[in-house]
C-alpha positions in Angstrom: -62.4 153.8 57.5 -66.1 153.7 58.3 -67.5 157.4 59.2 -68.1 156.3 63.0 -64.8 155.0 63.6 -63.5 158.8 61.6 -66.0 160.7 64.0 -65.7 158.6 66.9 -61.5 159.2 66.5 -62.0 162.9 66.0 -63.9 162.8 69.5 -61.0 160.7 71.1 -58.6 163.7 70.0 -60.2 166.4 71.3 -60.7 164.9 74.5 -57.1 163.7 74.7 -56.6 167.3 73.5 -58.5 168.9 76.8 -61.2 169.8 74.0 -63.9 168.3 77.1 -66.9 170.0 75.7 -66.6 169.5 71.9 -65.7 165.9 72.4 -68.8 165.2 75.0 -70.9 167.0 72.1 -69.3 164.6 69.7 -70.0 161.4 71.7 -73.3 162.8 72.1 -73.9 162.6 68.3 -72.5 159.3 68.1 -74.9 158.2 70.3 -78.3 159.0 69.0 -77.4 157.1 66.1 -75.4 153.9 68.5 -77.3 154.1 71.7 -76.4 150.4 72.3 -72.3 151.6 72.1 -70.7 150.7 75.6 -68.0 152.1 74.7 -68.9 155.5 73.5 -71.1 155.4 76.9 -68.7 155.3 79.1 -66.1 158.1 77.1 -69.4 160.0 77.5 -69.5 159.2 80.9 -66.3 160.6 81.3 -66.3 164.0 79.7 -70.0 164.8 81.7 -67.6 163.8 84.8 -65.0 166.0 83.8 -67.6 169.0 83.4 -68.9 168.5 86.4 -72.2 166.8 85.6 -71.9 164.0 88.3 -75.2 162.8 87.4 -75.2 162.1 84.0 -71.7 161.0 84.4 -73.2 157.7 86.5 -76.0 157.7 84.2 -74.0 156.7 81.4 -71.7 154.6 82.8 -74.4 152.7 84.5 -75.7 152.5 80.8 -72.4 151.4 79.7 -72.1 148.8 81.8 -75.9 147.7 81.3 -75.2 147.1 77.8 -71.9 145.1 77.9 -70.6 142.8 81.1 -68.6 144.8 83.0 -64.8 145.4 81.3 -62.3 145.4 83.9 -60.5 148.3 82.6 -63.9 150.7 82.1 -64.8 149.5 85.5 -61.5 150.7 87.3 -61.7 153.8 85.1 -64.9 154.6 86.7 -64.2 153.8 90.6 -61.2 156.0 89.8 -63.6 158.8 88.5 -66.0 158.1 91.5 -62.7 158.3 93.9 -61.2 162.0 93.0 -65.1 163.0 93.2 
């Protein structure tokens, strides 16, 4: 297994774990080296969401989606976000 799916798995865990900041950390990392990763964008999206950081939460979701057409299930993830808010 290629060391960004490894990292990118580890980051899934914690977050599934309630781990919200170390994973956001982790997606951050992933990131700087796959800016262009929609779906790394949008998990980002989530955990700045789940910390409280509206902004940047819509920030990289609207990245996300600016990258890849719109997937129907990261687009209903998001309006569900945008709902409890």
């Amino acid at each position: 297994m290629e060391e960004q799916a490894v990292s990118h798995l580890h980051a899934a865990i914690l977050h599934q774990g309630g781990k919200i900041a170390e994973a956001a950390a982790m997606y951050e990392a992933l990131l700087e080296r796959h800016p262009q990763d929609a779906e790394l964008l949008a998990l980002f999206g989530m955990t700045q969401f789940q910390l409280g950081r509206e902004e940047e939460a819509q920030n990289a979701w609207r990245r996300s989606l600016a990258v890849q057409a719109p997937v129907p299930v990261r687009l209903r993830t998001i309006a569900n976000m945008m709902a409890a808010a």
